[in-house]
C-alpha positions in Angstrom: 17.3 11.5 45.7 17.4 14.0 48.9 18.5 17.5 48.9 22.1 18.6 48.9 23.1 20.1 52.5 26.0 22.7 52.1 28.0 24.0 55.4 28.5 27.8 55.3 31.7 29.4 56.1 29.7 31.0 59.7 28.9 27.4 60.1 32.2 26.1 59.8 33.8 29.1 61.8 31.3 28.6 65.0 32.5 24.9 64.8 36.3 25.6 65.2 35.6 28.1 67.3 33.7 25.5 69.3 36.8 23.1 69.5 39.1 25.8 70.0 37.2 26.5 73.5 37.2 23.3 74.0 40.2 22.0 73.6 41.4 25.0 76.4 38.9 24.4 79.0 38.8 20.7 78.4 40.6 18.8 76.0 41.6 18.2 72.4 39.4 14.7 72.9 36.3 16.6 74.1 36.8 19.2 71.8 36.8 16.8 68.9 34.0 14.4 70.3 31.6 17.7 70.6 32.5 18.9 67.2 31.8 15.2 65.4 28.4 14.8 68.0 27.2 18.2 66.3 28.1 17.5 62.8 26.9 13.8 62.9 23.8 14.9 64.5 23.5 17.2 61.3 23.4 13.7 59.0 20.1 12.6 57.3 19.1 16.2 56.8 19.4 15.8 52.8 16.7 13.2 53.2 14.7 14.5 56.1 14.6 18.3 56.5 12.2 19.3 58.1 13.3 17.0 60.9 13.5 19.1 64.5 11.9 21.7 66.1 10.3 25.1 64.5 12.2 28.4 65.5 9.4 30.4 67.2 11.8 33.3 67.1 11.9 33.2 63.0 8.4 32.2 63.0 7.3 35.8 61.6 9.9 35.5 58.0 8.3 34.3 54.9 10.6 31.1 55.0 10.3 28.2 58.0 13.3 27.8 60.2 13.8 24.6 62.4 16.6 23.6 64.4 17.9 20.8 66.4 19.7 20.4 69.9 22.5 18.1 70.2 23.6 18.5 74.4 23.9 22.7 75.2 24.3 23.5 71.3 21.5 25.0 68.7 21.9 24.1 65.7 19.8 26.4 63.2 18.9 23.9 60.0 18.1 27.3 57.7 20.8 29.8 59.0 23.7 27.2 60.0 23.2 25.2 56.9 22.1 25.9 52.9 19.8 23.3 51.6 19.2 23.2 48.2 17.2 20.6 45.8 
């Protein structure tokens, strides 16, 4: 069984926030492809976590933070996302 990946409320508030700017200086449609491209690039993680890049920035705290890119967006595995076994 893989790890349990839990979306914080940041994590969900940069996502809306995302479509929200978005859907002004594109579309809705663009909006809403970017925001399901982030969160499906997010899936597997229960079963693969330490998939993507370490965080050079974060490399100095006691815990390892990676992340992953999907097009001009950062997505922080440790900060964006809890995971939990």
């Amino acid at each position: 069984m893989g790890l349990e990946v839990y979306w914080l409320e940041l994590a969900i508030y940069k996502l809306e926030s995302i479509y929200d700017y978005y859907s002004i200086k594109a579309s809705k449609n663009t909006a809403k492809k970017l925001v399901d491209g982030i969160v499906s690039k997010t899936i597997g993680l229960e079963y693969q976590p330490e998939i993507g890049q370490i965080e050079l920035n974060l490399k100095q705290r006691d815990k390892q933070f990676r992340y992953l890119l999907y097009k001009n967006t950062k997505l922080s595995i440790g900060s964006i996302m809890i995971i939990t076994e």
